[in-house]
N, C-alpha and C positions, 0 to 999 in steps of 0.2 A: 322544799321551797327555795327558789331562788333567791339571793341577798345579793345585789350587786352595790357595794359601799367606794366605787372609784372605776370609773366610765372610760380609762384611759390606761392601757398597759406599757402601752411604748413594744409589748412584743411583734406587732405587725408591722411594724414601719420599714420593714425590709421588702414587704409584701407577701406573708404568709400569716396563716392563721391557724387558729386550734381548732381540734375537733373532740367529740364526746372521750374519744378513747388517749388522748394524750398527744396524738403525733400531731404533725401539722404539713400541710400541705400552702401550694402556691394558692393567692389570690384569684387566679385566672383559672384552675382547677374545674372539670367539668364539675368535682361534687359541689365547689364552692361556687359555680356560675348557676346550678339547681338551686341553692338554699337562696342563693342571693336572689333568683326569677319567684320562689318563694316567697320571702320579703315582701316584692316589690308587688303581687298579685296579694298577698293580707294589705298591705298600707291602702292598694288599689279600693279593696271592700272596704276599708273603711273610709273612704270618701263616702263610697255607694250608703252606708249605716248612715252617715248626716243627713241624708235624703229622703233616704225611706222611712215607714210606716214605724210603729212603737213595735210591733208583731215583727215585723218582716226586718228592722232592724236588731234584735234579740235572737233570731233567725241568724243573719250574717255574723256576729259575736259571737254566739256558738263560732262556726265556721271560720273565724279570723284564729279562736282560741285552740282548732283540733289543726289549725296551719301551724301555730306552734308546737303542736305535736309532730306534724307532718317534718318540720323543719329539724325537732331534733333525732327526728327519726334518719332523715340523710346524712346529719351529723355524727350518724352511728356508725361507720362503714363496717364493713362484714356480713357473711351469708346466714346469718342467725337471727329470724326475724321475730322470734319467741320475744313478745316483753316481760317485761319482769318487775321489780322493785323498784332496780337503781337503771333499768333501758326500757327506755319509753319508744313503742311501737305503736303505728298507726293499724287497730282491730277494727276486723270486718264491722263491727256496730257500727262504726264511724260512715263507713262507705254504706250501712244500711238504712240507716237516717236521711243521708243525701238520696237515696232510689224512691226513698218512701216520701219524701220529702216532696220529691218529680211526680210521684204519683200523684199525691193530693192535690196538687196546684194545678198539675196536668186533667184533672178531671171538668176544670170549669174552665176549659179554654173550649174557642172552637178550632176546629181542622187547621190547618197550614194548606193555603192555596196556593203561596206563592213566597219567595223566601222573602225573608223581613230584612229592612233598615234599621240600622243598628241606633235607636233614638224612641221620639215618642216624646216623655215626658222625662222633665232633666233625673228623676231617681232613675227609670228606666236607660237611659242613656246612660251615667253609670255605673248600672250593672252589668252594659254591655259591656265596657270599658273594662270592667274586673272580669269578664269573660274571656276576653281575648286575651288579659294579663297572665291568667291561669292558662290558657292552650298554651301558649310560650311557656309558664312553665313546668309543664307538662311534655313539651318537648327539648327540655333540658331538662328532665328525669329522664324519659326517655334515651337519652344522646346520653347521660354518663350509665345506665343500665348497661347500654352496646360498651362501655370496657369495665364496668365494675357493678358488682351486685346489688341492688335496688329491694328493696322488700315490695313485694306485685301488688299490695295492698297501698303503697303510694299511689302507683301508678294508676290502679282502679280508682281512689278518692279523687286526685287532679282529674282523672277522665268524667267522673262522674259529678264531679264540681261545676266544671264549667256545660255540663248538659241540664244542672242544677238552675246556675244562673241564667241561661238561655230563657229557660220556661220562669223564671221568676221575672225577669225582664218584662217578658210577654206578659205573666200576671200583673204585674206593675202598671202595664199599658192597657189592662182590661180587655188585650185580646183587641184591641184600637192600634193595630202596630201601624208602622209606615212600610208600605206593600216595595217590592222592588217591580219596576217594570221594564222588564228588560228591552234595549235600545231606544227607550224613552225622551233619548236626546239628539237621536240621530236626526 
């Protein structure tokens, strides 16, 4: 369990910070601009949880609480993606829940005729909002994987996240999305 008794170290004030295994790198660190687009995509669903349903916000909780997996999971650097005890890895369950997740809510939409507006109903709008915060950061896992090693099971949960919230969006709006129509203002 975590005990945090003093919110303030004074070690970063140079501009670096810790990570799981001791060392520390710069604040501007592609692992440190990953964890931080992490952050900022859980704080994002927790907007969306104020909004939504008592189910579908229990639903995001879950998923704010395996981001903090997720999160110390890039805080772990190294090519040893095995968890353990005392290293906490993001396991395929995790990414199996979010597929199964798509599946059920995916079964009572209808078809996609046309691509959707990112909106609807204001929970729906926020979950788009935490959609797009997850592809960003997803593509800063992505970008520090191209120089440092990544456990592919991150990168599957952020992929499969934000294809999570897409269709949870969509269920939110009952499948009532706002249609795009392309050069509709021409």
């Amino acid at each position: 369990m975590v005990k945090l008794n003093k919110i303030y170290t004074r070690t970063g004030d140079e501009g670096t910070t810790g990570l799981v295994d001791g060392s520390r790198r710069a604040k501007h660190d592609a692992r440190m601009q990953a964890i931080g687009e992490v952050d900022e995509a859980n704080s994002v669903i927790g907007l969306a949880v104020i909004a939504a349903s008592s189910e579908t916000g229990r639903d995001l909780q879950r998923i704010q609480n395996d981001l903090f997996d997720l999160g110390a999971d890039l805080a772990t650097p190294g090519d040893d993606f095995a968890p353990s005890e005392m290293v906490l890895r993001v396991v395929q369950s995790q990414v199996d829940w979010l597929e199964n997740a798509i599946d059920t809510l995916n079964e009572t939409l209808p078809a996609l005729t046309s691509f959707i507006l990112p909106g609807g109903s204001e929970a729906a709008a926020r979950i788009h909002v935490a959609r797009a915060t997850v592809r960003r950061a997803e593509r800063a896992a992505v970008e520090l994987d191209n120089v440092e090693a990544v456990n592919p099971l991150v990168l599957a949960y952020l992929n499969r996240l934000s294809d999570y919230l897409f269709v949870l969006a969509r269920a939110t709006n009952a499948g009532n999305d706002p249609l795009w129509v392309p050069g509709a203002s021409r």
